[in-house]
N, C-alpha and C positions, 0 to 999 in steps of 0.2 A: 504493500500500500504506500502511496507517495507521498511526503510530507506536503502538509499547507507550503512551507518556504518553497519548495517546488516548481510547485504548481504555476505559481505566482510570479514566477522568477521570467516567465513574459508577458505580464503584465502592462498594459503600455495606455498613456491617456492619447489620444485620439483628439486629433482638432476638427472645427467645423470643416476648415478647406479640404484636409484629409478625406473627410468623410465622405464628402462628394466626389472629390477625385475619385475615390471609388466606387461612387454610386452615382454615375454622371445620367444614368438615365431619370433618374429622381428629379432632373432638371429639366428634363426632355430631348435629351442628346442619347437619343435611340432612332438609328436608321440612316442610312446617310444622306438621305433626302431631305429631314426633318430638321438633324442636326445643325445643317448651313441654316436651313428656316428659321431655329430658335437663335443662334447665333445674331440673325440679321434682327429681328425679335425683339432683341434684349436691348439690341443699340439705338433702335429706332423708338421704342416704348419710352428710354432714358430721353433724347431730344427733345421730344413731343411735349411729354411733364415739363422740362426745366425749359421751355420755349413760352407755354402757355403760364408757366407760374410767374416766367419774364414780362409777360404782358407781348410777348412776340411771337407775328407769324412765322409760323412755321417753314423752315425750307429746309428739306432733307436729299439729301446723295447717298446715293446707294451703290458700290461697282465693285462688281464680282469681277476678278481679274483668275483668269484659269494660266498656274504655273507647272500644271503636270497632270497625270494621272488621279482622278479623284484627291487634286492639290488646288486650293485656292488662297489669295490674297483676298479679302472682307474690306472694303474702307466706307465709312460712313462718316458722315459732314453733316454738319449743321450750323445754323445762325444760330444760335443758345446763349444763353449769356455768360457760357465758360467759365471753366471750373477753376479755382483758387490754388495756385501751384500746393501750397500743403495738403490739400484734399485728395491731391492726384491717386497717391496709392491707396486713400481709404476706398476712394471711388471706385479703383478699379482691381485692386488686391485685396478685399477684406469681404470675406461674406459676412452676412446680416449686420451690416453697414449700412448708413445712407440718409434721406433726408427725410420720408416716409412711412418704415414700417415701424416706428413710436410713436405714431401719431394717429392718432381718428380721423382719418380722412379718406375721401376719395382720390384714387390715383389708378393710374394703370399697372402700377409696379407696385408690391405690398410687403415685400417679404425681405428686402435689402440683398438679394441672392446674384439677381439678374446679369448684370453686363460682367462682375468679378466672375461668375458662375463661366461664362462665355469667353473671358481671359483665359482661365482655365483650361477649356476645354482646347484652346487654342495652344496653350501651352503642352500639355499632353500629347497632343497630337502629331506635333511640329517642334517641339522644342524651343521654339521660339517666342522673345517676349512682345507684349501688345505695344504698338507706336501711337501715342498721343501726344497730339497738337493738337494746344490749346490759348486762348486768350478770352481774358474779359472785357478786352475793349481797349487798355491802357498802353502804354509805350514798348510793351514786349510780350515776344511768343514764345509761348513756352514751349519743347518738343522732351518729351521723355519717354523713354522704352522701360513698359515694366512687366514684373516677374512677380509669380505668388508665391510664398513661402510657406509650403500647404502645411510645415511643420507649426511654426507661431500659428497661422491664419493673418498672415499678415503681407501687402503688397513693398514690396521693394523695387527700387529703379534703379538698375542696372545702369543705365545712360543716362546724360541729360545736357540740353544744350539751348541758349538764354537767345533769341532773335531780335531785333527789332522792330517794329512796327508800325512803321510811318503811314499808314495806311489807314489807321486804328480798326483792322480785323477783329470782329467778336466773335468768337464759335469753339467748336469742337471737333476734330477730324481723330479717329480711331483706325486702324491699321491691324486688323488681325489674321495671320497666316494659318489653317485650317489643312488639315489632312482627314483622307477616309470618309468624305463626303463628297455627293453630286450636287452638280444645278442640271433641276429638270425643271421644263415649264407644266407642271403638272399642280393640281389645285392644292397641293400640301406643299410645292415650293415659293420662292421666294418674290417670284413676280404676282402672282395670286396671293398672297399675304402683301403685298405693298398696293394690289389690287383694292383690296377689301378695307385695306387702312385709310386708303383715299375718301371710300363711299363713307364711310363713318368719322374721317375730319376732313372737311370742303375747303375748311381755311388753312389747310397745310398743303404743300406746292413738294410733290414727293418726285423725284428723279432716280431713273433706275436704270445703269449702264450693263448690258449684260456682258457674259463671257465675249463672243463675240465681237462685241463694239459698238452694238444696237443700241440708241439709247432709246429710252419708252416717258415718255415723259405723265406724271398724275396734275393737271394745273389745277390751283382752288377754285374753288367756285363760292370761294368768301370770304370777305372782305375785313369779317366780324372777330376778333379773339376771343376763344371762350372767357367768361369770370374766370377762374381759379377758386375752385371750392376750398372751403374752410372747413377750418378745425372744428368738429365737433365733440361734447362733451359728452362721457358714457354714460349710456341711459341706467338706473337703478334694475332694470329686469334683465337687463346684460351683461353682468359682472359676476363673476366667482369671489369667493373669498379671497383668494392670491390677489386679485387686480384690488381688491378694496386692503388688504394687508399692506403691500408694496406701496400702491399710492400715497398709503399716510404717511410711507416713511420720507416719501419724496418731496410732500406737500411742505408748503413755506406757513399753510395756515396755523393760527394760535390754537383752536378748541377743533374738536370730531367735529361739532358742530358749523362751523364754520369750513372745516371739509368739505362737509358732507353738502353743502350749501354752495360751495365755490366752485369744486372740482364735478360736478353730477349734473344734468338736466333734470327739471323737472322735481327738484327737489329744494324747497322753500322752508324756511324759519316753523312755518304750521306743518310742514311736512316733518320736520324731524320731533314736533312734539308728539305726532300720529307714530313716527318709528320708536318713541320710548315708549309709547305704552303697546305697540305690538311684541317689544322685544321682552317687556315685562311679562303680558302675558304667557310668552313662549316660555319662559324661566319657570311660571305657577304651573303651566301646564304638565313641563315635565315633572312636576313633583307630585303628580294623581296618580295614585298606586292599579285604580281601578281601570285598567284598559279599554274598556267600553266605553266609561268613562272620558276616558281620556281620548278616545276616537271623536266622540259627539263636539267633545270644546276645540277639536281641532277642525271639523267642520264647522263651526259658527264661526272661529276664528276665517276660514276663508270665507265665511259670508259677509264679512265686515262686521262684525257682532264683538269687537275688543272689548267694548265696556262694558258690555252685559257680561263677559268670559272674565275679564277682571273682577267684575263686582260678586264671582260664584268662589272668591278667593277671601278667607278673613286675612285680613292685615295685608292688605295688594298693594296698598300707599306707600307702605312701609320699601317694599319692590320696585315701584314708580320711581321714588326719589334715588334709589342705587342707580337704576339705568341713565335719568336723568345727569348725577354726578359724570356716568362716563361719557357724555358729552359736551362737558367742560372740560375735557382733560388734552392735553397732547396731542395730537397724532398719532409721533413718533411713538409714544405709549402705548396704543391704542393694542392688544395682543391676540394672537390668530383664533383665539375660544372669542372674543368682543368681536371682530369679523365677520365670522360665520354667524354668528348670533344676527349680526345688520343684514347679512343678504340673505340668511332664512327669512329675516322679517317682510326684505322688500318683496318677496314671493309674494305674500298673503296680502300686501299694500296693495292698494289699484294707484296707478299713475296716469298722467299726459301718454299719450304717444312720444315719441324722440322727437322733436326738431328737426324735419328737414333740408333747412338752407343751407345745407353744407351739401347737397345732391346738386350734379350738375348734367342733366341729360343732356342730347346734343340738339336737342329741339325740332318739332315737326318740320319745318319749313329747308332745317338745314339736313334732315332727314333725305326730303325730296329731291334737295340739287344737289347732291351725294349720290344717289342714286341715277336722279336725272341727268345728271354731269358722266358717268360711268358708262351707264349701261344701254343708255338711250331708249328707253321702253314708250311703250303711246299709251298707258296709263301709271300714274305713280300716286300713293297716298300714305300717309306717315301718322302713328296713335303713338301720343306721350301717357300715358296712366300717371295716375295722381302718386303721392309715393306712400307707401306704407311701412310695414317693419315684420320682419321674421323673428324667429329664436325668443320671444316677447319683445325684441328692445333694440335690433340691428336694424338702421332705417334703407332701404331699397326703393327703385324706383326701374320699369319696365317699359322701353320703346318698343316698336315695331315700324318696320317699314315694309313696303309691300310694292313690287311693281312689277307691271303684265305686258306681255307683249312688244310689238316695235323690234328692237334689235335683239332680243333674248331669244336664244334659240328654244325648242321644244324640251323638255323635261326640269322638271321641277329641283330649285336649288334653295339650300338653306344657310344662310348668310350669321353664322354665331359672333357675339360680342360681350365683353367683358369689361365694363368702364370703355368703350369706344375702341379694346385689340381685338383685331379677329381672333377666332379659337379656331383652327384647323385640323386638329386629331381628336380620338376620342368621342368623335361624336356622338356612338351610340348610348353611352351611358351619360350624358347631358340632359338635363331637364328641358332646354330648347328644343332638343328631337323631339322626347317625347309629348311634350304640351303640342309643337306644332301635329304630329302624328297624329294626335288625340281629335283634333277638329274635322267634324265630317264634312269636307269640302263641297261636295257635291250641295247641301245645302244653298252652297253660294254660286252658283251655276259652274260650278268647276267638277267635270265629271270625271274626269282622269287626272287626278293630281301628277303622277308621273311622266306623263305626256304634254301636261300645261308649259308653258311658256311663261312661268311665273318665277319670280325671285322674291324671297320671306328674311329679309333682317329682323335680326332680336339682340337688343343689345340689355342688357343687364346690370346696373349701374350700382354701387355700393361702399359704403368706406368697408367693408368685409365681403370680398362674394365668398359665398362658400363651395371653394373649387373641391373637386375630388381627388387633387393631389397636388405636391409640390410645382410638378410640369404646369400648372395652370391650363389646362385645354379643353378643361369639362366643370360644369357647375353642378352641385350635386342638387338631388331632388327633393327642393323644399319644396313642404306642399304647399305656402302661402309666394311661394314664389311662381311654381308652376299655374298655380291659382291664375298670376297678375296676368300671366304671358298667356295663358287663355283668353279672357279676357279681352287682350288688348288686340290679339291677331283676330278672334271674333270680329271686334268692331273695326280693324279694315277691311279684313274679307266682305263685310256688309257694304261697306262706299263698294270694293270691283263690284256685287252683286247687283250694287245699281248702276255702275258701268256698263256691265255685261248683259245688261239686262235691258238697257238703250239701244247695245249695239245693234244686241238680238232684232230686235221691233224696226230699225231704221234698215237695216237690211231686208226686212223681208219688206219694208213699205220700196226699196229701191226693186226688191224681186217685181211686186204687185205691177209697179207704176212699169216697169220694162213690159210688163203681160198686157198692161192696157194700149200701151205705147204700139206696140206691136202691130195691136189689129187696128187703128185708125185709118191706116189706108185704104182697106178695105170697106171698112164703115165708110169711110168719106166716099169713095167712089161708089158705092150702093146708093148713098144715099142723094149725088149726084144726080144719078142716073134718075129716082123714085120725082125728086125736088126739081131741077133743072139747076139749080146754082151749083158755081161752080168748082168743083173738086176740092181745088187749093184753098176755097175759103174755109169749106169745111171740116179741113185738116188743120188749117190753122188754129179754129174756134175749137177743136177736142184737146188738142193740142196744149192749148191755152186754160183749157175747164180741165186738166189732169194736173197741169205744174201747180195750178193755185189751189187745186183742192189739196194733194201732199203738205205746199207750203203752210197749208193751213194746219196739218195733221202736224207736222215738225215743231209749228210756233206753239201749238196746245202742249204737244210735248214736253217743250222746253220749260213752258210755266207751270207747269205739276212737278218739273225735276227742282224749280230752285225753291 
């Protein structure tokens, strides 16, 4: 049998970078097709944010440079407002870094993983370190080659060299050399991902150089920069005990109370007098020996019934004033049994909904010349849903866009989004398949979905989507999510059905009028021949009583459709 000292004896702590390096598909660097796609992915997600939180439009380069055998050069440009020469290695060597994932907000990047994750993979592959050129604007550019050091988790630059900038260039250009991956133009590669990124931001102006030397150009189609969504504060229905533990320790505030008032939505001076005597109650509750008992007062407790369930307690005042005291106290005091006691209570609380002005969808209008601008279709129409909240307390918000016809070739496509990135893998276990799947089309005069001519954007907007894995390429199946995306596809598919349902009637009145059209000739010269006047009048006069009576059928039309 082996001693403990042994066993142990390779024993070894393991760093984030580490751990991806050997688990690079956890990032979505599986397939070599997919791999250059996330790659471009991560750079292009990074410009977009740091463009629109600059209050700047967007202008992205993209140019795949082929130096071999499933060997490529990556470079990606931007107008950004350029990263701060110290940032350099955090930015690009250090996983769960960055500017975003401690914060409550909506962004397309969440997790701090992305472009270092894409260094990486770059680095593995090739051995080589990523080249970044960059400037904020000021008298110099900065150019430095960096390397991960999977062992710390920490990025290191190997190179570095100071330009100057009489120019005053602002941006960022990135340089990553890539092995064991293709560029195919297939809908999982990287031209259909800068495709799909177009339709969903009109105000960013995307350029895409391919291997070859093609270049494909995405122009906006606006003129408008998004707001830049805002911090929002955690809602009391969506916290664990850890987030309400940690935050006190980080909090600047004097009393729990003032905490719990500063750092929380929804939560007010009369709110935390409601959470002392829930917390009280919860304290008398556990002390009923009678389980039956004690089941019935935890029901009423969820009915709102505190002061009836206190007043079934002698000496409950006495209880009142304990909890009370721990909401004068510290924070940093504040201990992981006091914690859990607050978020069991906020269960039984009823709250507000979250606030959500910190959601930034990409709005109907830019919806349509997104689409309109891509795809060229002869009908397009676009549903924002109001915003709600999953989990009790994580606030969301559901678009859809929809467009039929025109340049869209015959079978049916489903266009996924995540805060405005396309999601391109995974699709089958995504709640956007399935909600879309779920909707019986034909309802909406679409008899062969597979066969239609139709294109279905859904994008999915959230300071948390709740993806089904690290890769980000599938959202998993909330029901109040799947819920909204019902919903919201319903109510365009209704506008095509009264599309489709015009078109229907005007075609068949152009069938009718060609049938009437047809026999006047004949008529006219019969009735010539019956009458004595003469042929051409009478062809003229049918002629004339066919155009005005449709125009008249068109203009009734038209005033029952508006």
């Amino acid at each position: 049998m082996a001693e403990a000292s042994q066993l142990f004896k390779e024993f070894k702590i393991q760093s984030v970078s580490e751990f991806f390096r050997r688990n690079a598909a956890m990032l979505g660097y599986t397939g070599k097709i997919r791999s250059l796609t996330t790659v471009v992915h991560e750079a292009v997600t990074n410009s977009l944010d740091a463009c629109e939180e600059a209050g700047i439009l967007p202008y992205v380069r993209v140019e795949i440079e082929e130096l071999g055998k499933e060997h490529y050069k990556v470079i990606i440009e931007d107008n950004g407002p350029g990263i701060p020469e110290k940032y350099i290695t955090h930015v690009f060597g250090k996983m769960l870094a960055g500017t975003k994932a401690h914060r409550n907000i909506q962004s397309r990047g969440q997790q701090g993983i992305g472009i270092s994750g894409a260094v990486m993979f770059a680095q593995i592959t090739s051995g080589k370190a990523t080249r970044v050129i960059t400037s904020t604007g000021n008298d110099e550019i900065i150019e430095a080659w960096v390397k991960i050091d999977v062992d710390k988790n920490e990025g290191k630059i190997v190179k570095k060299e100071k330009h100057p900038n009489p120019k005053g260039w602002r941006g960022t250009r990135i340089e990553l050399e890539v092995k064991n991956v293709r560029y195919v133009r297939s809908k999982q590669g990287v031209y259909w991902y800068l495709k799909l990124t177009a339709i969903a931001n009109p105000h960013a102006h995307i350029e895409l150089i391919e291997p070859d030397g093609k270049l494909i150009v995405f122009p906006r189609s606006s003129e408008e920069v998004p707001k830049p969504p805002t911090e929002m504060k955690p809602h009391p229905r969506g916290v664990l005990t850890d987030d309400v533990y940690r935050m006190a320790r980080k909090t600047r505030r004097s009393t729990v109370r003032r905490f719990l008032v500063g750092e929380f939505s929804r939560i007010s001076d009369k709110k935390v007098d409601e959470l002392v005597e829930y917390i009280a109650a919860l304290r008398l509750i556990k002390t009923e020996k009678d389980k039956k008992v004690q089941e019935q007062l935890y029901e009423r407790l969820a009915k709102g019934e505190v002061k009836a369930v206190l007043r079934s307690f002698r000496g409950y005042t006495k209880v009142v004033k304990q909890v009370a005291k721990l909401m004068e106290k510290p924070p940093e005091k504040l201990t992981w049994q006091e914690a859990e006691e607050i978020v069991e209570a906020f269960k039984y609380m009823k709250f507000l909904a979250p606030p959500t002005h910190g959601l930034r969808p990409i709005g109907e209008e830019n919806i349509e010349k997104g689409l309109k601008g891509i795809l060229k279709p002869e009908f397009v129409t676009a549903v924002t849903r109001p915003p709600k909240v999953y989990s009790g307390g994580i606030p969301f918000q559901v678009e859809v866009g929809l467009a039929y016809g025109g340049e869209i070739p015959s079978g049916f496509e489903l266009l996924r989004y995540a805060n405005r990135v396309p999601l391109l893998f995974d699709a089958g276990s995504c709640v956007t398949t399935l909600a879309a799947r779920s909707i019986d089309w034909k309802r909406y005069k679409v008899d062969d979905l597979d066969r239609a001519p139709l294109v279905l954007m859904i994008n999915v907007i959230s300071v948390h989507v709740p993806y089904t894995g690290t890769g980000k390429q599938s959202i998993a199946n909330v029901e109040e999510i799947q819920n909204e995306i019902r919903l919201a596809i319903m109510d365009a598919a209704r506008k095509l059905q009264t599309y489709l349902s015009g078109k229907h009637r005007r075609l068949y009145q152009v069938k009718r009028r060609k049938t009437f059209e047809k026999y006047v000739p004949e008529i006219a010269k019969a009735l010539s021949v019956l009458t004595g006047e003469p042929e051409e009048k009478i062809r003229e006069y049918f002629i004339s009583y066919i155009e005005s009576h449709f125009a008249a059928k068109e203009a009734q039309e038209v005033s029952e459709n508006a």
